[in-house]
C-alpha positions in Angstrom: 6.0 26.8 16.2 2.7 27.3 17.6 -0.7 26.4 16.5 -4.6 27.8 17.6 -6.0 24.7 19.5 -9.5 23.9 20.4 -11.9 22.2 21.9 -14.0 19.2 21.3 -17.1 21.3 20.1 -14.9 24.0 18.2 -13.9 26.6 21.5 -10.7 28.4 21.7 -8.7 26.9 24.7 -5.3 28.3 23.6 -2.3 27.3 21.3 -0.6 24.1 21.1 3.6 23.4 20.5 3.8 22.3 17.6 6.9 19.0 17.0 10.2 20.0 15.2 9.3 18.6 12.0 6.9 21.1 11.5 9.3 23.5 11.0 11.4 21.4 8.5 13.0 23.2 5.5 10.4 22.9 2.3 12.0 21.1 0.0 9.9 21.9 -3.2 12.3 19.2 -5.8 11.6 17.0 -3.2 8.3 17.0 -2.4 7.2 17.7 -6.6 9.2 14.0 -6.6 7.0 12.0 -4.4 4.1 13.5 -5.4 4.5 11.9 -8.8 5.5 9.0 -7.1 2.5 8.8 -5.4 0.1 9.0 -7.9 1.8 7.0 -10.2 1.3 4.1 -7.9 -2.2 4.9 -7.7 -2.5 3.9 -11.5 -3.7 0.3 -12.5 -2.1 0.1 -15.7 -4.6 -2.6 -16.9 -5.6 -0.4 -20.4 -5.2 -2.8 -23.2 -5.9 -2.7 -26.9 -6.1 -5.7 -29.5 -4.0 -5.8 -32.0 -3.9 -7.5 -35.2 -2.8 -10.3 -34.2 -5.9 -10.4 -31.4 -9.0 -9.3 -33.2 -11.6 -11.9 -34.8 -11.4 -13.1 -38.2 -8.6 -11.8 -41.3 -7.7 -15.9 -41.6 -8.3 -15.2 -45.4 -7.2 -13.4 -48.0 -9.5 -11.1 -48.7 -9.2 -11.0 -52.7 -6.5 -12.3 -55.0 -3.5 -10.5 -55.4 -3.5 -9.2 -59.0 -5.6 -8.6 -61.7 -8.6 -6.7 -59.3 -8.3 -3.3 -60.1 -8.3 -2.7 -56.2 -4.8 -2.6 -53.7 -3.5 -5.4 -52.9 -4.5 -6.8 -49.0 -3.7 -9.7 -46.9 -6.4 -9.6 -44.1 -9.7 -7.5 -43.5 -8.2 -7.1 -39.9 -5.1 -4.9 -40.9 -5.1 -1.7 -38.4 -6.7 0.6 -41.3 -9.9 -1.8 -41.6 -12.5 -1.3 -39.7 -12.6 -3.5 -36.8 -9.2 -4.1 -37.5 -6.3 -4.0 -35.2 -5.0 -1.2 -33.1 -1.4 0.2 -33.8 0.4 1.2 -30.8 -2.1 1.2 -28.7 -1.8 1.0 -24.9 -0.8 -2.1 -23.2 -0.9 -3.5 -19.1 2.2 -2.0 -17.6 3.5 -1.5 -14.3 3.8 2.3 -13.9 5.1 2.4 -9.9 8.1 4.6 -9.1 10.1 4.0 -5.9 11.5 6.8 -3.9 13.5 6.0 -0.7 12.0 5.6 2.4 14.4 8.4 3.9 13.5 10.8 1.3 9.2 10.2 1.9 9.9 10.8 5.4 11.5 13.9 4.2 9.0 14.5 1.6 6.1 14.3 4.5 8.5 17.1 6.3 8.4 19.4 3.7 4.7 19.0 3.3 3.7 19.4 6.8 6.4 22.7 7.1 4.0 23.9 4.0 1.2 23.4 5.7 2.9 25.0 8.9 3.9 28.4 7.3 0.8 28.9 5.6 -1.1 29.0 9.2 -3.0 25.8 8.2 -2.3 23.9 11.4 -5.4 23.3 13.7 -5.4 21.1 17.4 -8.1 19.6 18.5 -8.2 18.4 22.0 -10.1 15.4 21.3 -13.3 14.4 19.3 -16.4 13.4 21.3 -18.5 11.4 18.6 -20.7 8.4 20.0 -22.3 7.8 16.8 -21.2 9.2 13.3 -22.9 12.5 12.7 -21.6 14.4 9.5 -23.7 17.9 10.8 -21.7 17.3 13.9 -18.1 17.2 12.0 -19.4 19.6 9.5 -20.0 22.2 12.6 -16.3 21.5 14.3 -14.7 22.2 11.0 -16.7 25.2 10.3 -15.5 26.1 14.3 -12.0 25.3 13.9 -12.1 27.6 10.1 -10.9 24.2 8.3 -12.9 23.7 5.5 -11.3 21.0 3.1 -9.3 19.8 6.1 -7.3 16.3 6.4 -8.2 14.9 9.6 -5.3 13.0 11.3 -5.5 10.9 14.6 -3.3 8.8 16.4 -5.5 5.7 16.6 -8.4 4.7 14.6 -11.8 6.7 15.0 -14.7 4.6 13.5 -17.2 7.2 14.4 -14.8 10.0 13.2 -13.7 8.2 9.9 -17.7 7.8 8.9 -18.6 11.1 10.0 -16.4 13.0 8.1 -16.5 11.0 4.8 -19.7 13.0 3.5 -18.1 16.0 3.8 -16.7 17.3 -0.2 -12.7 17.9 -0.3 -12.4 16.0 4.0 -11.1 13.5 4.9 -9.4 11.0 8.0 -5.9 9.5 8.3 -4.5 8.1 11.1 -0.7 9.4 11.8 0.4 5.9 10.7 -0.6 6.3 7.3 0.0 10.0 6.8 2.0 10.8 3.8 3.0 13.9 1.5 -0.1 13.6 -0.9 -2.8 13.8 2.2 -1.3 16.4 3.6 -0.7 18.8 -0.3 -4.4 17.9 -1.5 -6.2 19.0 2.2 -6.2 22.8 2.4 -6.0 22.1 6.5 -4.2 19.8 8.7 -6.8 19.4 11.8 -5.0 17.2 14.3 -6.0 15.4 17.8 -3.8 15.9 20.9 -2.6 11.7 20.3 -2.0 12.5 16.6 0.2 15.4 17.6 2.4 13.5 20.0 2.5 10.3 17.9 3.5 12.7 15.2 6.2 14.0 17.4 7.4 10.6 18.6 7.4 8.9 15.0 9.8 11.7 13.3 12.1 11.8 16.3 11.8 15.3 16.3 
């Protein structure tokens, strides 16, 4: 599978050979399941709520019993006071879900193979950026036609990384830390000659 490659400043220099996995089988089941996974673990799960048993005050009774003309209570902080209690309300909890590693390695497959079909796969020789420069960026996506595009290189570009980061719906990844999310929320793949080779190397393919 092929892919429109470019230069540094955005010019046509021909197509690059896109790695095996790229043309992986999509595996929609699959990749729905890590997605969930993923974003799952994103979650904190600190919510809380007090319940009656946690909010201030209700040590006394708040009238007698009988005899009041009113219904009977035992504390001013039951949960239909107000300032009372909460009644199954949330509570910390660990919401991560754990998906093989062979099957996000499969996942990532799928989503790059998506990505693939959908003519969605830019090269970029390399990226020339002394300083960070968002107009710069901004005027090599624009070149390239990868507007919302996931950025991936093979090792870590400061200048790259702070120079995209302005720029709404962008982002950078190295190929180390590429995963099926990334790849499904980026309308674009834009990747670096290294990143395409360490791509190629890390999936054995």
């Amino acid at each position: 599978m092929k892919a429109p490659r470019y230069s540094a400043i955005g010019e046509a220099i021909g197509e690059a050979t896109l790695p095996e996995v790229f043309e992986s089988t999509v595996n929609e089941a699959l990749l729905h399941q890590a997605l969930v996974a993923y974003m799952a673990n994103q979650r904190q799960g600190t919510s809380a709520v007090k319940t009656r048993a946690q909010v201030r005050g209700g040590g006394r009774k708040p009238w007698r019993q009988k005899h009041t003309g009113r219904a009977r209570q035992g504390s001013i902080r039951s949960p239909h006071w107000r300032k009372g209690g909460i009644v199954f309300g949330p509570t910390p909890r660990d919401y991560r879900l754990s998906i093989p590693a062979r099957l996000k390695r499969q996942a990532l497959a799928s989503a790059l193979a998506q990505r693939a079909l959908e003519g969605q796969v830019r090269v970029v020789s390399e990226l020339s950026f002394e300083a960070p420069k968002t107009q710069q960026m901004a005027a090599l996506l624009q070149a390239v036609e990868a507007s919302g595009a996931l950025l991936v290189t093979g090792q870590l570009d400061r200048q790259a990384v702070l120079s995209i980061r302005n720029l709404q719906g962008s982002a950078a990844m190295m190929v180390r830390d590429l995963n099926a999310f990334a790849v499904i929320s980026h309308r674009c793949l834009v990747l670096t000659d290294d990143a395409l080779l360490a791509l190629g190397e890390a999936s054995g393919r």
